[in-house]
C-alpha positions as a Markdown table, in Angstrom:
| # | Residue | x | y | z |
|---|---|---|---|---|
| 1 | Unk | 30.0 | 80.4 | 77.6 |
| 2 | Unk | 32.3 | 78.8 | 80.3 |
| 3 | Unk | 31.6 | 75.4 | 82.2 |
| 4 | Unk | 30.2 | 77.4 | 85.1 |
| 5 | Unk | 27.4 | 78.9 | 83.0 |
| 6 | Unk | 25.8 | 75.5 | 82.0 |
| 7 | Unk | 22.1 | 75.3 | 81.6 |
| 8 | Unk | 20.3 | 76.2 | 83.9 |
| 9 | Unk | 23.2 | 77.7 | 85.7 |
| 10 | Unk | 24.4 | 74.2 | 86.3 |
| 11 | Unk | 27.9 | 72.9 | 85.9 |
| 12 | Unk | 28.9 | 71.3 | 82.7 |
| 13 | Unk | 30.2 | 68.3 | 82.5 |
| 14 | Unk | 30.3 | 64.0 | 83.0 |
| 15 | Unk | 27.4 | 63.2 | 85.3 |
| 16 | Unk | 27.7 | 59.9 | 87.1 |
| 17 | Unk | 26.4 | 57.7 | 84.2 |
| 18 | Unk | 29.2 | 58.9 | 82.3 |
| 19 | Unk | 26.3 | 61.3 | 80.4 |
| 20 | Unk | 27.6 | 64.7 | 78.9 |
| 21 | Unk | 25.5 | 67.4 | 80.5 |
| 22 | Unk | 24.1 | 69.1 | 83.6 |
| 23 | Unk | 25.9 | 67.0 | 86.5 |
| 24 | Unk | 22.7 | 65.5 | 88.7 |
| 25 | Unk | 22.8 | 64.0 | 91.9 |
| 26 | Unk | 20.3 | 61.4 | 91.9 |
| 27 | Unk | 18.3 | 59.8 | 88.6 |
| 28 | Unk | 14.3 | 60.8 | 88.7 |
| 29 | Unk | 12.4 | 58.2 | 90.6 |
| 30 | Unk | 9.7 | 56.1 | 89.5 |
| 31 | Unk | 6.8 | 54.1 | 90.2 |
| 32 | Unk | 4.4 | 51.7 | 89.2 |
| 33 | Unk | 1.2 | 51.2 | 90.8 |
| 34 | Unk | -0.5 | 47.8 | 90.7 |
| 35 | Unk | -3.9 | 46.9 | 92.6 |
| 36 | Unk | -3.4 | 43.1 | 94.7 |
| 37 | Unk | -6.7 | 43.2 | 96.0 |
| 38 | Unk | -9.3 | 45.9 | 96.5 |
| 39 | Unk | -7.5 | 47.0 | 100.0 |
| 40 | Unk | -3.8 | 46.5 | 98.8 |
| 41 | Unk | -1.9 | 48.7 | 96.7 |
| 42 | Unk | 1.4 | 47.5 | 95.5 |
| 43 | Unk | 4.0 | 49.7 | 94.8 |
| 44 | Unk | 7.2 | 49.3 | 92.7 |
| 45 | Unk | 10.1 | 51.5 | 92.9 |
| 46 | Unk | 12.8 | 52.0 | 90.8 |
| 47 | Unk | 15.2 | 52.3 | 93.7 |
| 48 | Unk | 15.5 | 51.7 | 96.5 |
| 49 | Unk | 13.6 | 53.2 | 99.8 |
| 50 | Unk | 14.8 | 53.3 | 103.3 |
| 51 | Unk | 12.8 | 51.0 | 106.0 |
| 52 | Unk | 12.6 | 53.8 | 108.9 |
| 53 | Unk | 9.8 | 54.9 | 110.8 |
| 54 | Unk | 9.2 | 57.3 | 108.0 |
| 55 | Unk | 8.6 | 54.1 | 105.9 |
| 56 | Unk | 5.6 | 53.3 | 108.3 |
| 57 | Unk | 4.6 | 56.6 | 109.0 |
| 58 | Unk | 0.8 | 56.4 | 107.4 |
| 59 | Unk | 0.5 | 60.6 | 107.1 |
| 60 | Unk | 3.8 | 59.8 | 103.7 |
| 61 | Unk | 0.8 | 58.3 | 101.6 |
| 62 | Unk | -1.7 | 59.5 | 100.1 |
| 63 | Unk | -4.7 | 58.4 | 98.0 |
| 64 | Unk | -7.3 | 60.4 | 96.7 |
| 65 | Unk | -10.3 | 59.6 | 94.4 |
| 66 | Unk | -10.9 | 61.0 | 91.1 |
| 67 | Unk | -14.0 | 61.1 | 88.8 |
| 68 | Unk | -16.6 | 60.8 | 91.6 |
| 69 | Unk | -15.0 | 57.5 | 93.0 |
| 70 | Unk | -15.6 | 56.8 | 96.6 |
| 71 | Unk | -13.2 | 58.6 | 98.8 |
| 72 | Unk | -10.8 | 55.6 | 100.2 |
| 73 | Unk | -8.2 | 56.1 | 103.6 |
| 74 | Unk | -4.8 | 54.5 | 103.8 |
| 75 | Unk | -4.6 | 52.6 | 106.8 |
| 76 | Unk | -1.0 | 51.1 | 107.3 |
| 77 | Unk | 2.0 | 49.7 | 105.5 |
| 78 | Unk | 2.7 | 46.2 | 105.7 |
| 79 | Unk | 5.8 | 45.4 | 107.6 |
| 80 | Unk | 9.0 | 44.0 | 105.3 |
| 81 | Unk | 12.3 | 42.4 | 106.9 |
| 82 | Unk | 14.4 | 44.8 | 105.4 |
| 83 | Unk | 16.6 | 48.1 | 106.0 |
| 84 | Unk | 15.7 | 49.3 | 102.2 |
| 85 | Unk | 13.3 | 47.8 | 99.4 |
| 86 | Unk | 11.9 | 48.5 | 96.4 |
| 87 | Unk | 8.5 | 47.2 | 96.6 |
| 88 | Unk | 5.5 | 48.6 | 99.3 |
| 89 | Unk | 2.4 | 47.0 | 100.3 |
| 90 | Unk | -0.4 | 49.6 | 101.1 |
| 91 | Unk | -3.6 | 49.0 | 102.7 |
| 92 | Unk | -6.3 | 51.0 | 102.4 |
| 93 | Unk | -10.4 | 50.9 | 103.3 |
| 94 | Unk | -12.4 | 49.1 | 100.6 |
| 95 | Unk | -12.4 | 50.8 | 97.0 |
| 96 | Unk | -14.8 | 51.3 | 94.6 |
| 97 | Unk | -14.8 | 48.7 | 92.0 |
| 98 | Unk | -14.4 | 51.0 | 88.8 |
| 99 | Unk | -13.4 | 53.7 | 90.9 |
| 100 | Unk | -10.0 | 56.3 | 89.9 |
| 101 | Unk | -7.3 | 56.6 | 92.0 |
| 102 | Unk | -4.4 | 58.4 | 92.6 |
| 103 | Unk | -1.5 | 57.9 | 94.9 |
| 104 | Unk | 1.4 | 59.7 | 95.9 |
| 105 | Unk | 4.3 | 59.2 | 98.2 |
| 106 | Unk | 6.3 | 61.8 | 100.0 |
| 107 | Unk | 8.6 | 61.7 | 103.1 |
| 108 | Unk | 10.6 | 58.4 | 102.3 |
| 109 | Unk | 14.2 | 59.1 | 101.6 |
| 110 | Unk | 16.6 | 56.4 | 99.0 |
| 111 | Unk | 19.6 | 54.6 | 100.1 |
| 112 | Unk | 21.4 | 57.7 | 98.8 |
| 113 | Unk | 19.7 | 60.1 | 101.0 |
| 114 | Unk | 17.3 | 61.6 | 98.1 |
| 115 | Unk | 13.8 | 62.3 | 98.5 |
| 116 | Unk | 11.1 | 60.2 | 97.3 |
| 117 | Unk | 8.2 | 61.6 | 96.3 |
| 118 | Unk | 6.4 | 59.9 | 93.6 |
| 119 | Unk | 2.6 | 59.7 | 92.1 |
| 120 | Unk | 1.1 | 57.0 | 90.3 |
| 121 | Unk | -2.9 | 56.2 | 89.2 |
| 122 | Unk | -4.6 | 53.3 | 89.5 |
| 123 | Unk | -8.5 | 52.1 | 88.2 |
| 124 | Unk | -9.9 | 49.7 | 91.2 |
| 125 | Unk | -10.7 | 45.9 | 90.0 |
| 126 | Unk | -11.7 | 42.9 | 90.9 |
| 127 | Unk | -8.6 | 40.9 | 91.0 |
| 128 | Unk | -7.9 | 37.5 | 91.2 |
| 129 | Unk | -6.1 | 37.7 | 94.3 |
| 130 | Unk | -10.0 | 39.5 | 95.3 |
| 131 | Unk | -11.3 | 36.1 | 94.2 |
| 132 | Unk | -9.0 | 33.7 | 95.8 |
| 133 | Unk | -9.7 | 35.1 | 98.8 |
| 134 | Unk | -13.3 | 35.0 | 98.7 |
| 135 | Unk | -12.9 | 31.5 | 98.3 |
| 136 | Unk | -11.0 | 31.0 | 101.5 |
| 137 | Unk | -13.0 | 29.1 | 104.2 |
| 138 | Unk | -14.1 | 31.1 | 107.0 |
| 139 | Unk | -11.8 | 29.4 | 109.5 |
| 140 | Unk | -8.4 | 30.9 | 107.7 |
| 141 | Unk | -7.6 | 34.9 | 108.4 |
| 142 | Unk | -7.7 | 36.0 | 105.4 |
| 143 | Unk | -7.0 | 39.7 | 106.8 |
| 144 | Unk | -4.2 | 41.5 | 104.6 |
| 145 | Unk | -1.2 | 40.8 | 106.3 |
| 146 | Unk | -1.1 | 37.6 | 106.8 |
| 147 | Unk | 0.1 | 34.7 | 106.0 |
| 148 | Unk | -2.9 | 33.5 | 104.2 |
| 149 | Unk | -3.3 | 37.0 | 102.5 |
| 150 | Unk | 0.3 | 36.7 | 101.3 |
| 151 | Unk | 0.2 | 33.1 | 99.6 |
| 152 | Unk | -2.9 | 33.8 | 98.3 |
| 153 | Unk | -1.7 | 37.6 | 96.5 |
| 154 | Unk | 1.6 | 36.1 | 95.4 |
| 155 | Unk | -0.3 | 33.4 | 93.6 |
| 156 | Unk | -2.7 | 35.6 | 92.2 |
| 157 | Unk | -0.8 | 38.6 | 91.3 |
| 158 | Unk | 2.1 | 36.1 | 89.7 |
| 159 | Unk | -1.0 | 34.1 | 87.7 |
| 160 | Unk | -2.0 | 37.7 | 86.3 |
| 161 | Unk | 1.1 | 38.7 | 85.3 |
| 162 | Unk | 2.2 | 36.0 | 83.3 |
| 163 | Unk | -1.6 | 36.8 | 81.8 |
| 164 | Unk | -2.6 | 32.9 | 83.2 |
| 165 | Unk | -6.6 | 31.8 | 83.6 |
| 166 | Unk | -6.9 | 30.0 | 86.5 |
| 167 | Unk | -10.2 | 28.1 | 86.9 |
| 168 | Unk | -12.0 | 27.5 | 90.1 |
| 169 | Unk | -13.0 | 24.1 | 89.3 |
| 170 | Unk | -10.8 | 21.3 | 89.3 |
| 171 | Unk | -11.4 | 17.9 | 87.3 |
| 172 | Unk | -13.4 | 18.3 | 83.7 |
């Protein structure tokens, strides 16, 4: 067996990470779906995604219902200040509290130029971010997006994370 006839007809030898086997151009990508509220989707990457106009384009994203959960739509990215990142922020019409999810990503290319297409589940909740919001006097947009919207998920999502109980009543 020479170096050409490596498995699966592929070279032999040092890939990038210094590994001994098949050479490989680019590491498998993955993600990690996490629920902000029960119209936002985060997603986590683990690398990084260019910021194009195929990072906007809605028809890259997909999410489709499993189990007999309400069928949802994705409705837009929001905007980052970036030419690549990690992290995505989908929004989506209202989910089904209990409902199965899964979502997938196609069309978005790395920093490297390699295609991105990913799939991760997700079980709709009511979050803490959901209840914060709620809470929000009628005056404030709220809408996801926004200012508001942002404070208000970074707080929430960060208190969950870190497994924190925040309480809605202050003093006793």
């Amino acid at each position: 067996m020479s170096k050409e006839d490596g498995y699966g007809l592929q070279q032999w030898g040092l890939d990038e990470w210094g590994s001994v086997g098949p050479s490989s151009l680019f590491p498998p990508i993955t993600v990690t779906v996490t629920q902000i509220t029960q119209t936002i989707i985060r997603f986590d990457l683990s690398t990084f995604v260019v910021v194009n106009d195929a990072y906007y384009d809605i028809s890259n994203f997909t999410v489709t219902a499993q189990n007999g959960a309400d069928p949802i739509k994705a409705l837009h990215i929001l905007p980052v200040n970036d030419i690549a990142t990690t992290t995505l922020f989908l929004v989506t019409s209202f989910s089904e509290l209990g409902g199965e999810y899964v979502v997938a990503i196609t069309g978005l290319s790395t920093k490297r130029g390699a295609p991105v297409a990913v799939t991760g589940n997700y079980r709709s909740l009511r979050t803490k971010t959901d209840s914060l919001i709620r809470s929000v006097p009628s005056h404030y947009d709220a809408r996801p997006g926004t200012i508001v919207s942002a404070l208000l998920g970074a707080i929430g999502s960060e208190d969950s994370r870190i497994g924190g109980g925040f309480s809605y009543y202050v003093g006793e």
